[in-house]
N, C-alpha and C positions, 0 to 999 in steps of 0.2 A: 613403248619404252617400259624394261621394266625398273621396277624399283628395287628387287630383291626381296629376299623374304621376308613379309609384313604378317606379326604374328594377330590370332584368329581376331583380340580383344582390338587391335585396335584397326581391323576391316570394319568394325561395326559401331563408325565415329559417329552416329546420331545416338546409341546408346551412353556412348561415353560423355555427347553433349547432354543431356537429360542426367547424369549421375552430378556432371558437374556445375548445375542449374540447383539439381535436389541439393547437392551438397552446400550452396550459397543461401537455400532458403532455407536449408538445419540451421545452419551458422545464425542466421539474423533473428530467426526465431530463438536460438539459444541466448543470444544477446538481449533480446527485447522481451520477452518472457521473463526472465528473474530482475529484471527493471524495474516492469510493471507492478509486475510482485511488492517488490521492495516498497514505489513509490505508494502501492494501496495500504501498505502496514503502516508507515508513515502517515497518510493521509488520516485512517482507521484510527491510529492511537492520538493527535492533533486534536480528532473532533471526540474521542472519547474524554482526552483531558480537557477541553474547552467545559463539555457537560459537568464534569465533576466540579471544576472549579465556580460554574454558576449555582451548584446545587448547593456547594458549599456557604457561596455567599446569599444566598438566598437563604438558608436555615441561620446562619451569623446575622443578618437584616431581622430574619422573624424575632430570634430569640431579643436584639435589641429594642424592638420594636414592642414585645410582651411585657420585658422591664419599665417601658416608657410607662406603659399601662396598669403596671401593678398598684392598686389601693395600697400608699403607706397605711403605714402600722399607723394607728391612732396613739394619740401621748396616753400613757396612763392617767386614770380619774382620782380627781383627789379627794 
């Protein structure tokens, strides 16, 4: 039986299945690559702020902590 003129590209349906395999794993890679990305900047600037903001309170505790400590002034001698 024939089927009529079958042009050359698509006699050769195992290549066409493999382009349209590769082309489902670009897709998902392109999806889940700029994700990741995204979710590691996120992730990255969270734990960058957590740091600043401990170093912050920790230099505000010291300097409190120096003032507790400070020798007053003595009263003037009469």
């Amino acid at each position: 039986m024939s089927h009529g003129f079958v042009p050359f590209f698509a006699r050769n349906l195992p290549a066409v299945d493999v382009q349209a395999h590769l082309g489902h794993y670009i897709a998902t890679l392109g999806f889940f690559v700029p994700a990741a990305i995204l979710i590691g900047l996120v992730v990255f600037a969270v734990v960058r702020d957590r740091r600043i903001s401990a170093r912050e309170e920790a230099e505000e505790s010291r300097r409190e902590g120096m003032s507790r400590e400070e020798l007053p002034t003595p009263p003037p001698a009469d």
